[in-house]
C-alpha positions in Angstrom: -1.3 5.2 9.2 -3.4 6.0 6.1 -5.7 7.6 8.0 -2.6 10.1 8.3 -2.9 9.8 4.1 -6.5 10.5 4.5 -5.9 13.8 6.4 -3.1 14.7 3.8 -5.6 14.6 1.3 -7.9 16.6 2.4 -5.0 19.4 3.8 -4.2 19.0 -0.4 -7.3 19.5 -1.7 -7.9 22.6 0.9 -5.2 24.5 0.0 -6.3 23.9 -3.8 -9.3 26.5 -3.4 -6.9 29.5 -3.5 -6.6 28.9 -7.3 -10.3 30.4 -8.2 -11.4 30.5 -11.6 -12.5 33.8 -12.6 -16.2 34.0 -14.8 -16.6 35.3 -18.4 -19.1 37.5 -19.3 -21.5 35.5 -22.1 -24.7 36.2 -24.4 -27.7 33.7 -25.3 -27.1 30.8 -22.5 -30.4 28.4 -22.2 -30.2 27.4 -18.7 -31.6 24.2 -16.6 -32.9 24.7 -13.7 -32.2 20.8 -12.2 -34.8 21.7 -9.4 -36.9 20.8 -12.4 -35.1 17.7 -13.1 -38.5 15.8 -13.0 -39.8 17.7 -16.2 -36.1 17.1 -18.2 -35.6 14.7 -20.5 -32.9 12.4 -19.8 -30.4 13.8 -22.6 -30.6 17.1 -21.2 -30.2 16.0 -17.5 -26.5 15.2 -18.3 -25.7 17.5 -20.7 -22.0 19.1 -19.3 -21.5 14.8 -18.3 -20.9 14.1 -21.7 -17.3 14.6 -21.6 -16.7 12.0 -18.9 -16.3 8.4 -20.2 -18.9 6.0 -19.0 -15.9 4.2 -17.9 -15.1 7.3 -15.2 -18.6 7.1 -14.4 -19.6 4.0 -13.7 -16.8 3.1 -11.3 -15.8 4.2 -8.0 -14.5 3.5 -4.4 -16.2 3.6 -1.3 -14.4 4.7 2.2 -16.2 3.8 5.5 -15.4 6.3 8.4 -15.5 4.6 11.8 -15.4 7.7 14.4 -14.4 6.1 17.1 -10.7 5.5 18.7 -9.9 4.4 22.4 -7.5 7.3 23.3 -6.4 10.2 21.4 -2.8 10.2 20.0 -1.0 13.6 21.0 -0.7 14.4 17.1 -4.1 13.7 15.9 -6.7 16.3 15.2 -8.4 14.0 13.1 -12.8 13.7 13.2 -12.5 11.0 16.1 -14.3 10.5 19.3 -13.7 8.4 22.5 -16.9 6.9 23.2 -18.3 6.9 26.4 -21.6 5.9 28.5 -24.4 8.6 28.1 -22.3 10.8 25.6 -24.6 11.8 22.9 -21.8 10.8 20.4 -21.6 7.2 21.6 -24.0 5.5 19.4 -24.7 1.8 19.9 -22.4 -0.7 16.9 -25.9 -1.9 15.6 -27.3 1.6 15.1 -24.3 3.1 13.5 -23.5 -0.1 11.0 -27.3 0.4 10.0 -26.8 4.1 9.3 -23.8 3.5 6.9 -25.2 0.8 4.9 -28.2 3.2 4.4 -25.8 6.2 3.2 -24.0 3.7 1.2 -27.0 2.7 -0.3 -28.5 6.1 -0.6 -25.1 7.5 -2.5 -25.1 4.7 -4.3 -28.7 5.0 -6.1 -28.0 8.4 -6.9 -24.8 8.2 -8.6 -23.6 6.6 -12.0 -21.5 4.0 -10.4 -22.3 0.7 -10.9 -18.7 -1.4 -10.4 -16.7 -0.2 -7.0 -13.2 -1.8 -7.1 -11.8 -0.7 -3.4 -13.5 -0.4 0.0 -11.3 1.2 2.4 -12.2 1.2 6.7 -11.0 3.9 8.4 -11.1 6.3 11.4 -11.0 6.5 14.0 -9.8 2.9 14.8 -11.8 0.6 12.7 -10.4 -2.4 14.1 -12.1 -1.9 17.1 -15.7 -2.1 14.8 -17.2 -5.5 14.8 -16.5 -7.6 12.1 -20.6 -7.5 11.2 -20.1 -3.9 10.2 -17.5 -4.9 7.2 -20.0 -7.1 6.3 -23.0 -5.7 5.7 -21.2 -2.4 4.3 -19.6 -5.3 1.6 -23.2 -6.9 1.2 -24.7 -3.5 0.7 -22.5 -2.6 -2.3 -23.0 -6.0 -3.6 -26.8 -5.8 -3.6 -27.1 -2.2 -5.1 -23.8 -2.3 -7.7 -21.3 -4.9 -8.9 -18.0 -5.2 -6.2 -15.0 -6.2 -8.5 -14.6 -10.1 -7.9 -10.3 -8.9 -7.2 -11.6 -5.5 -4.8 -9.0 -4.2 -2.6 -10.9 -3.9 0.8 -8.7 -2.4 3.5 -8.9 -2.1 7.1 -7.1 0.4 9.1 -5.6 -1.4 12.1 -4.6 -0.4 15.5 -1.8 -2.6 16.5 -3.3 -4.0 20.4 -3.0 -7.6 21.3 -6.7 -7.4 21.3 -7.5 -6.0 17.8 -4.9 -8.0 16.5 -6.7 -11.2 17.4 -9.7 -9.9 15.8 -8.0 -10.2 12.5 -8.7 -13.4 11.7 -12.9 -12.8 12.1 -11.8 -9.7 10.1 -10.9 -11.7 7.3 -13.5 -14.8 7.7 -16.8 -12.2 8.6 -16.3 -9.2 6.9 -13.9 -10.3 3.7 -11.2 -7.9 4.8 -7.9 -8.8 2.2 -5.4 -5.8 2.9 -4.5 -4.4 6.1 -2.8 -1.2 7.1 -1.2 -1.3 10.1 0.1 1.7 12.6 2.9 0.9 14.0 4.4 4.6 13.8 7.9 3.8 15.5 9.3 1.3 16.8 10.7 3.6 20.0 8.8 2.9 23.1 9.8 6.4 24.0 7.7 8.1 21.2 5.0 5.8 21.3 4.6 6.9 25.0 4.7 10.7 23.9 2.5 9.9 21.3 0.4 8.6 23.7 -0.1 5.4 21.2 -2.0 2.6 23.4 0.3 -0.4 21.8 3.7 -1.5 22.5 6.9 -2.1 19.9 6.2 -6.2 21.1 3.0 -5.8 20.3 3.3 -4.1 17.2 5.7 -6.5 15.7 3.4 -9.4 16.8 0.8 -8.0 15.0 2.4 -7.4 11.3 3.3 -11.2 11.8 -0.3 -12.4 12.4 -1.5 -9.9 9.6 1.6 -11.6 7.2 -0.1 -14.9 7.8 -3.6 -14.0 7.3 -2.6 -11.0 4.3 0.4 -12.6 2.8 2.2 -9.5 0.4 -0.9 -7.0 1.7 -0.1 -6.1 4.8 0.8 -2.7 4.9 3.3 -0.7 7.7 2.6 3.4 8.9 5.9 4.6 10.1 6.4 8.4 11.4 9.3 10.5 10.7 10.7 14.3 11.8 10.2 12.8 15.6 11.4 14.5 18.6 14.9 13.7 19.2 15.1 11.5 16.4 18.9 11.7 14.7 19.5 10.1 10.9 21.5 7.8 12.5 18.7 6.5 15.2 16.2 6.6 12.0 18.9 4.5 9.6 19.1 1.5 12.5 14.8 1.8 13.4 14.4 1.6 9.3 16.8 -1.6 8.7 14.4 -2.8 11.8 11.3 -2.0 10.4 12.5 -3.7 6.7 13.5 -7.0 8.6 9.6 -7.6 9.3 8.0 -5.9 7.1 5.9 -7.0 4.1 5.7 -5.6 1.1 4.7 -1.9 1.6 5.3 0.9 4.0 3.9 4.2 4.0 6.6 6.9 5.6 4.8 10.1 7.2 6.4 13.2 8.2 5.0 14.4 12.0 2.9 17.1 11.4 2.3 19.3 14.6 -1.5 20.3 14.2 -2.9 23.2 16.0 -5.2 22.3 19.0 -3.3 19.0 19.9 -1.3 18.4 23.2 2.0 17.7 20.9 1.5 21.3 19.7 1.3 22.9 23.3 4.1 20.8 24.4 6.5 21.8 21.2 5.1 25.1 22.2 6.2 25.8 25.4 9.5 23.8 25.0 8.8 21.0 26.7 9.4 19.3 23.3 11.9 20.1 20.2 10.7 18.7 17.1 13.7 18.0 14.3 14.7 21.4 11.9 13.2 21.6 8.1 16.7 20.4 6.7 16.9 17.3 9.0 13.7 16.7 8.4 14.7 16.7 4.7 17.7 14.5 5.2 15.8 12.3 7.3 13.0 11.4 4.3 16.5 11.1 1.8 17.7 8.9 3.6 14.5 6.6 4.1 14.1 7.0 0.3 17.2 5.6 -0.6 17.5 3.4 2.0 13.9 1.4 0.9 15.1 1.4 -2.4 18.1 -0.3 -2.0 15.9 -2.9 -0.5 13.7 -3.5 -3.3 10.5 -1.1 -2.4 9.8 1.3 -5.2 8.5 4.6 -4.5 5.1 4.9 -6.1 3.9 7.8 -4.5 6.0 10.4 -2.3 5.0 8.9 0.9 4.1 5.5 0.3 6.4 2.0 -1.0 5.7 -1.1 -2.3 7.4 -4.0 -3.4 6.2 -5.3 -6.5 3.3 -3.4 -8.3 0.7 -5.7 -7.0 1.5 -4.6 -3.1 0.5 -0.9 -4.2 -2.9 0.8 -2.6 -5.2 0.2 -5.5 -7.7 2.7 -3.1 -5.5 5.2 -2.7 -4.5 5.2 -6.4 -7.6 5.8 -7.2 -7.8 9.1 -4.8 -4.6 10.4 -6.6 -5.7 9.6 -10.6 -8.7 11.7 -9.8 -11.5 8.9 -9.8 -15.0 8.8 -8.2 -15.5 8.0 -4.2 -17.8 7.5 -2.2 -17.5 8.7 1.5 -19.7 7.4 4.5 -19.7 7.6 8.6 -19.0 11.0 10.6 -17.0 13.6 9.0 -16.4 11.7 5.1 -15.9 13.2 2.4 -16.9 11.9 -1.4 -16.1 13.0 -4.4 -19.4 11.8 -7.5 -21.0 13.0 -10.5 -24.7 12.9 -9.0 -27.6 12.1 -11.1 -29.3 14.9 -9.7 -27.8 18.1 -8.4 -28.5 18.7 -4.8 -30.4 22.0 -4.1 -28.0 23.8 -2.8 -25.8 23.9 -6.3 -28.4 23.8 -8.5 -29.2 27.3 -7.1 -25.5 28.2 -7.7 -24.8 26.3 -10.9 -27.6 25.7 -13.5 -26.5 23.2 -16.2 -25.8 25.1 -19.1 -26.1 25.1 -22.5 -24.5 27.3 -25.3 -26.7 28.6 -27.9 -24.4 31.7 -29.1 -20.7 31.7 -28.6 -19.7 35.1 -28.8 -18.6 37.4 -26.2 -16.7 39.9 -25.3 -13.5 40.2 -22.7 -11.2 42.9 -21.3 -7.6 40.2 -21.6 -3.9 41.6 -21.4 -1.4 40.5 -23.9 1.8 38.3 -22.2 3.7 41.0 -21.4 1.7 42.8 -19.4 0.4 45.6 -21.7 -2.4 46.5 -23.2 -6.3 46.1 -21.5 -8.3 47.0 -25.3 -11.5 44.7 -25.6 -11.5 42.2 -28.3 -14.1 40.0 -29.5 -13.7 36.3 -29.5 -15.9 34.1 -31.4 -14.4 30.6 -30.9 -13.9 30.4 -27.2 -17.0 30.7 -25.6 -17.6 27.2 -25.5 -14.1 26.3 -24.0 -14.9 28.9 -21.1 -18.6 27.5 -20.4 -17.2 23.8 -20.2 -14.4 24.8 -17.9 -16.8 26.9 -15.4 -19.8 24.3 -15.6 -20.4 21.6 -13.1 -19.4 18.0 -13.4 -18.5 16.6 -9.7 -19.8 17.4 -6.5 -17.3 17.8 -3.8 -19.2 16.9 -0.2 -18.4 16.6 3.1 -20.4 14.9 6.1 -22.0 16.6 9.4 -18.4 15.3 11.4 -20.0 14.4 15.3 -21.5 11.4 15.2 -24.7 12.5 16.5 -25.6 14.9 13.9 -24.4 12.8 11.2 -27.1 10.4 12.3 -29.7 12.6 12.4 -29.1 13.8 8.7 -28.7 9.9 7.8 -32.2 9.6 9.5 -34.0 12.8 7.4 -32.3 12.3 4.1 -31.0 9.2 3.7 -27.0 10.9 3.5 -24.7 12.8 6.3 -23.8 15.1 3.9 -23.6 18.6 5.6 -22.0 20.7 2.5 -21.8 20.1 -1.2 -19.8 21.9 -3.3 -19.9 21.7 -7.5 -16.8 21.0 -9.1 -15.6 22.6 -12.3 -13.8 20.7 -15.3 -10.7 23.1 -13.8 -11.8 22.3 -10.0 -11.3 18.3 -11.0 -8.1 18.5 -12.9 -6.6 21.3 -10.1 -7.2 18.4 -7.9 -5.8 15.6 -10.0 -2.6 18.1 -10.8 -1.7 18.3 -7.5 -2.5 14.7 -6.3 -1.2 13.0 -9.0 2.3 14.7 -9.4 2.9 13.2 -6.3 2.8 10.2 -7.9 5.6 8.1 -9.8 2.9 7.6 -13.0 2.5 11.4 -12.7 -0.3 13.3 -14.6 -1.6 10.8 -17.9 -2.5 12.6 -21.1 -5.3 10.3 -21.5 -6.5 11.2 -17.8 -5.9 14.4 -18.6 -8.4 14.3 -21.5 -11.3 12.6 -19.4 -11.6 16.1 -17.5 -10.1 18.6 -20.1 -11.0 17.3 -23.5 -11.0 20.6 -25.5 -7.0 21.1 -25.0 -3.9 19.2 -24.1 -2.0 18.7 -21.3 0.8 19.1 -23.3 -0.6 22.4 -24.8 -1.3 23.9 -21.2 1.8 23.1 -19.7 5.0 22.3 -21.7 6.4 25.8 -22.9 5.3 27.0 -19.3 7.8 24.3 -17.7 10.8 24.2 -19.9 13.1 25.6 -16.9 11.8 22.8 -14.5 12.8 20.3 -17.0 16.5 21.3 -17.9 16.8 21.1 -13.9 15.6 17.5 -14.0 12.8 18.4 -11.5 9.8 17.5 -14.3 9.8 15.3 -16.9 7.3 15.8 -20.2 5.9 14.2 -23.1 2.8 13.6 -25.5 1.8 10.7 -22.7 2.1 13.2 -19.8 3.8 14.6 -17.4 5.8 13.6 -13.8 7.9 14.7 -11.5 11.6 13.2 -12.0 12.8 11.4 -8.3 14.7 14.7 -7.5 11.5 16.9 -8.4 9.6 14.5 -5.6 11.6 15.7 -3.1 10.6 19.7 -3.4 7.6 19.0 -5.1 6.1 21.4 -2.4 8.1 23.9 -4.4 6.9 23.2 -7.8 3.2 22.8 -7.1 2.0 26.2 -6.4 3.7 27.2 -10.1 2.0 24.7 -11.8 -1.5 24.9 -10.6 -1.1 28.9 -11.6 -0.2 28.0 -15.4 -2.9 25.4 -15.3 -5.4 28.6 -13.9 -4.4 31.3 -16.5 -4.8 28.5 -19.3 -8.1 26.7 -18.1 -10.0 29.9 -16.9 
């Protein structure tokens, strides 16, 4: 499911933080205090925005977390609850759909983004949300921005007889035009240890209702690296799952989380998961087996058929755009219009008035450690250390998340600034996953001052006489074998993107 993608994400960006950029000492910096942002003039309130087009800023996508689910899958460790009478996380449908639109319209009046061109439902089990809630969320963007007239809005769907006769109010009510579906396998023995709360009938039922309603956007969530699972079992479920299917499919290797039953049964035995190399094999196979049939790999886990049946929202995630994140346990990434407290007392917006300073550096080989004086620099190492996004995340039980919504006007229980290097870390190792790969010109939205071809081409000669990268003065992507062990590759390119950028 792309809730699974959702999770992904946020694992990716995690494991990001470890590249830290180090601070340079500086002389003569004229600093803004934004807890003052009522006494600053508007040209200084955005000073370290300039670099960002008006194009980056104005635009964004909005994802809608729906905490709720009617059983826990084995696998999941996901921000979910089953709701239940008297639990102080069950919160009536009315309540909570009035709480998002008023985060929604909170984040949305204290942002730059005036066009949203994807809405995305997820959970939890949105499905099993009201059709009202799609709805207002839809006619609260509307009334406080411009929604695209061609928006991709998504809903995550749970594949039930009863949610998949929802679909149709889905689409009529709430304007719903794309639908992800989790079907996860189509082995009744899996679904049962997954503890999945649909059938394989009932699953195929549903992708032909959602073809009907969603003709070529009807999207399929298929799990791979099961227990028992053989290539041979996974080559017939596959030439299964591409003799219904529509015109994407997102592939998902099982992850065994800490904390879920799954994990204590693989732990005491009672289940074997598939080795790392038939894991591998088992993706390989899958990969060349959708392509034969016509669906193009756009992004390591995710296929489409025709460039029209690719996740516009989920594009937008990996080329490093805006987003807005609501419900229980969200996350967002915006360029505020004001700087919450909590960073402006960490990062003042900056201005250079003087740029010389001094720094202890060590020459490529290793030697040396003399101080030198730079007078050029300074300005290149202020840009990449100042603020220009806010990373946040929401309070993730429903209950508290309400209560903030109630105070503040937004769930948001930490806020983190983003550097120039935080935002292109994070759109490194997001889009190299995908077949467009890294953009110069997307590139140059977050680092203007020096090229991506500049930062990493010498670095990555070796990678491309292997045919695992690919390079030129548009940008740079991963080559088909390079998507397979992009795990591999990663880590080395996010460290020559840290010793240039910091």
């Amino acid at each position: 499911m792309e809730t699974i993608a959702s999770l992904l994400w946020m694992k990716l960006l995690h494991s990001i933080r470890k590249w830290h950029h180090s601070r340079l000492k500086y002389h003569s910096i004229r600093c803004l205090n934004t807890s003052r942002h009522e006494e600053i003039s508007d040209s200084e309130q955005r000073p370290l925005y300039t670099s960002l087009q008006e194009s980056y800023l104005n635009t964004g996508s909005v994802y809608v977390h729906w905490p709720y689910c009617k059983q826990r899958c084995s696998y999941c460790n996901f921000v979910k609850f089953i709701p239940r009478p008297n639990s102080f996380w069950t919160i009536q449908d009315s309540i909570l759909e009035d709480a998002l639109v008023k985060e929604l319209q909170h984040i949305l009046q204290n942002s730059y983004i005036s066009t949203v061109q994807s809405v995305f439902f997820g959970g939890g089990t949105p499905s099993l949300a009201r059709p009202q809630m799609v709805e207002k969320i839809l006619r609260a963007i509307q009334e406080n921005c411009h929604l695209n007239e061609n928006a991709e809005i998504t809903l995550e769907v749970n594949p039930t007889s009863i949610e998949t006769r929802k679909l149709q109010d889905f689409k009529a009510l709430g304007g719903i035009n794309r639908v992800s579906i989790g079907v996860q396998t189509l082995d009744e023995t899996s679904l049962r240890l997954f503890n999945r709360d649909h059938s394989v009938k009932e699953a195929m039922h549903c992708i032909g209702v959602a073809r009907q309603l969603f003709p070529g956007r009807v999207s399929m969530d298929i799990i791979f690296g099961r227990p028992s699972q053989t290539t041979e079992s996974w080559v017939q479920e596959l030439k299964e799952v591409l003799s219904f299917s529509d015109n994407h499919i997102s592939l998902y290797q099982l992850t065994v989380e800490r904390g879920t039953k799954l994990f204590q049964q693989i732990k005491s035995g009672e289940v074997i998961v598939p080795c790392a190399d038939l894991v591998a094999d088992l993706y390989e196979t899958a990969v060349s087996l959708l392509e034969d049939s016509g669906f193009k790999r756009y992004e390591v886990s995710n296929f489409a058929r025709g460039c029209f049946a690719e996740s516009l929202h989920n594009k937008a995630y990996w080329r490093g755009c805006q987003y807005i994140g609501i419900g229980p346990g969200a996350h967002s990434r915006i360029v505020p219009r004001i700087i919450s407290e909590e960073n402006s007392a960490v990062h003042n917006l900056c201005t250079v008035s003087n740029f010389k300073y001094d720094v202890n550096f060590k020459s490529s080989d290793g030697c040396g450690g003399s101080t030198v004086k730079h007078e050029s620099n300074l300005k290149d190492s202020l840009f990449n250390s100042s603020m220009i996004r806010e990373a946040r995340v929401n309070a993730a039980d429903p209950a508290s998340w309400l209560k903030e919504v109630k105070l503040k006007g937004t769930g948001i229980r930490k806020s983190t600034t983003q550097t120039p290097f935080d935002v292109s870390s994070e759109y490194v190792a997001s889009g190299l996953r995908t077949s467009e790969g890294i953009t110069a010109l997307r590139w140059n939205t977050f680092i203007p001052h020096i090229s991506l071809w500049e930062v990493f081409h010498d670095r990555t000669l070796w990678l491309q006489e292997c045919n695992l990268l690919q390079m030129s003065s548009e940008g740079m992507k991963a080559t088909s074998h390079g998507l397979n062990v992009l795990d591999s590759i990663l880590p080395f390119l996010l460290n020559i993107s840290a010793e240039r950028l910091t």
